[in-house]
C-alpha positions as CSV (number, residue, x, y, z in Angstrom):
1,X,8.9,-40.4,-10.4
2,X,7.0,-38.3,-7.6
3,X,9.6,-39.5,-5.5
4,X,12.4,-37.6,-6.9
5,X,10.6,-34.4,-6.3
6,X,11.8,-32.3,-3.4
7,X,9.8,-30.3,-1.4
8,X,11.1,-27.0,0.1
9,X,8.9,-24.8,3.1
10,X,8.3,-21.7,2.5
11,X,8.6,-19.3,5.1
12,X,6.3,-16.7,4.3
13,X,7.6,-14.1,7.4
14,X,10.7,-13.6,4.9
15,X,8.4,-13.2,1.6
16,X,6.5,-10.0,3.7
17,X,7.2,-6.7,3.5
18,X,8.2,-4.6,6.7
19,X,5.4,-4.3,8.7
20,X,5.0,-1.9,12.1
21,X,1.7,-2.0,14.0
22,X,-0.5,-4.3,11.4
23,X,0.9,-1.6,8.6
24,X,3.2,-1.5,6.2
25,X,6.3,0.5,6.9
26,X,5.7,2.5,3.6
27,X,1.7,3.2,4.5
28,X,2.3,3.5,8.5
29,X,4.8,7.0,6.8
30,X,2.2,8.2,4.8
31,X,0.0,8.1,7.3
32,X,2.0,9.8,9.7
33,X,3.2,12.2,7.5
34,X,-0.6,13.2,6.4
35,X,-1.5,13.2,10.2
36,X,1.5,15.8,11.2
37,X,-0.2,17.7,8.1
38,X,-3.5,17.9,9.1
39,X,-2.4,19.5,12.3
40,X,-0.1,21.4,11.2
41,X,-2.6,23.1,9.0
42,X,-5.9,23.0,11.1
43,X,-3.7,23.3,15.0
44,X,-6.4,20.7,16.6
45,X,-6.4,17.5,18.1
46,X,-9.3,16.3,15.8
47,X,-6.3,15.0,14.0
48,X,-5.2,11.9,16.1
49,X,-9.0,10.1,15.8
50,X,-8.3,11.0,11.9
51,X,-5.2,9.3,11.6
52,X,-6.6,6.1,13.6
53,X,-9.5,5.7,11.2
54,X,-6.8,5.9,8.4
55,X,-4.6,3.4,10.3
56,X,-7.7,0.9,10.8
57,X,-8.1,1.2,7.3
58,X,-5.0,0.1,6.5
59,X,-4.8,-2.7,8.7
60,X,-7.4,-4.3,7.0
61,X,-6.0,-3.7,3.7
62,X,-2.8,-5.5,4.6
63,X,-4.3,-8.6,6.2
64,X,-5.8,-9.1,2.3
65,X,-2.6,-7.5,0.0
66,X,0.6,-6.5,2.2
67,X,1.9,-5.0,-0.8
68,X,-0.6,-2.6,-1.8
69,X,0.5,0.5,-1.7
70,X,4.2,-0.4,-3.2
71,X,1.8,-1.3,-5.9
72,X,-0.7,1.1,-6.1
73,X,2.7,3.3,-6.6
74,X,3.9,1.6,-9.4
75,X,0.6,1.1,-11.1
76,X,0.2,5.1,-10.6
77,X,4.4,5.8,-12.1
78,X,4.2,3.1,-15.1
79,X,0.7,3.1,-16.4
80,X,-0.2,7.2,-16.7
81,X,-3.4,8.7,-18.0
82,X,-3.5,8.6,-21.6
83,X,-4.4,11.6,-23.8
84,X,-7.4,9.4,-25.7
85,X,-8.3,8.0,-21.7
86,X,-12.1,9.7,-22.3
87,X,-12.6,7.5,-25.7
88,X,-11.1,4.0,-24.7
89,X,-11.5,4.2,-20.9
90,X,-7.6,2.4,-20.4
91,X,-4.4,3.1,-19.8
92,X,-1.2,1.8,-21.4
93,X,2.3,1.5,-20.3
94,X,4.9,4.1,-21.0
95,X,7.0,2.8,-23.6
């Protein structure tokens, strides 16, 4: 019986998301899009060492979850704040 059973590899570089500099494509974006911000509004170069503590941060959040912020973004769309969120302290799913 246990040899019948076949055994596929599974490449896990085609199971990843996009990834650019140790980020995410989606996070390496937002990062850059916060960092333009933050110059824009304060005109410094303060900005840059910002945007590199960010970008340290989210390399190591993708060496443990890759995915992360596609599904931090999908927790934050499907599961809104409930009008009773004070007495049950939970969410539910939009129906």
């Amino acid at each position: 019986m246990a040899d019948n059973l076949r055994q596929d590899t599974l490449f896990t570089g085609l199971t990843r998301p996009q990834m650019f500099a140790g980020v995410t494509y989606s996070y390496f974006v937002i990062n850059a899009v916060i960092a333009v911000e933050l110059f824009l509004v304060f005109k410094s170069w303060w900005v840059l060492p910002v945007a590199l503590v960010i970008h340290g941060l989210g390399v190591v959040l993708c060496l443990h979850e890759p995915r992360f912020v596609d599904l931090w973004l999908t927790r934050v769309r499907n599961c809104p704040r409930v009008r009773n969120y004070s007495l049950w302290r939970c969410n539910s799913y939009r129906p």
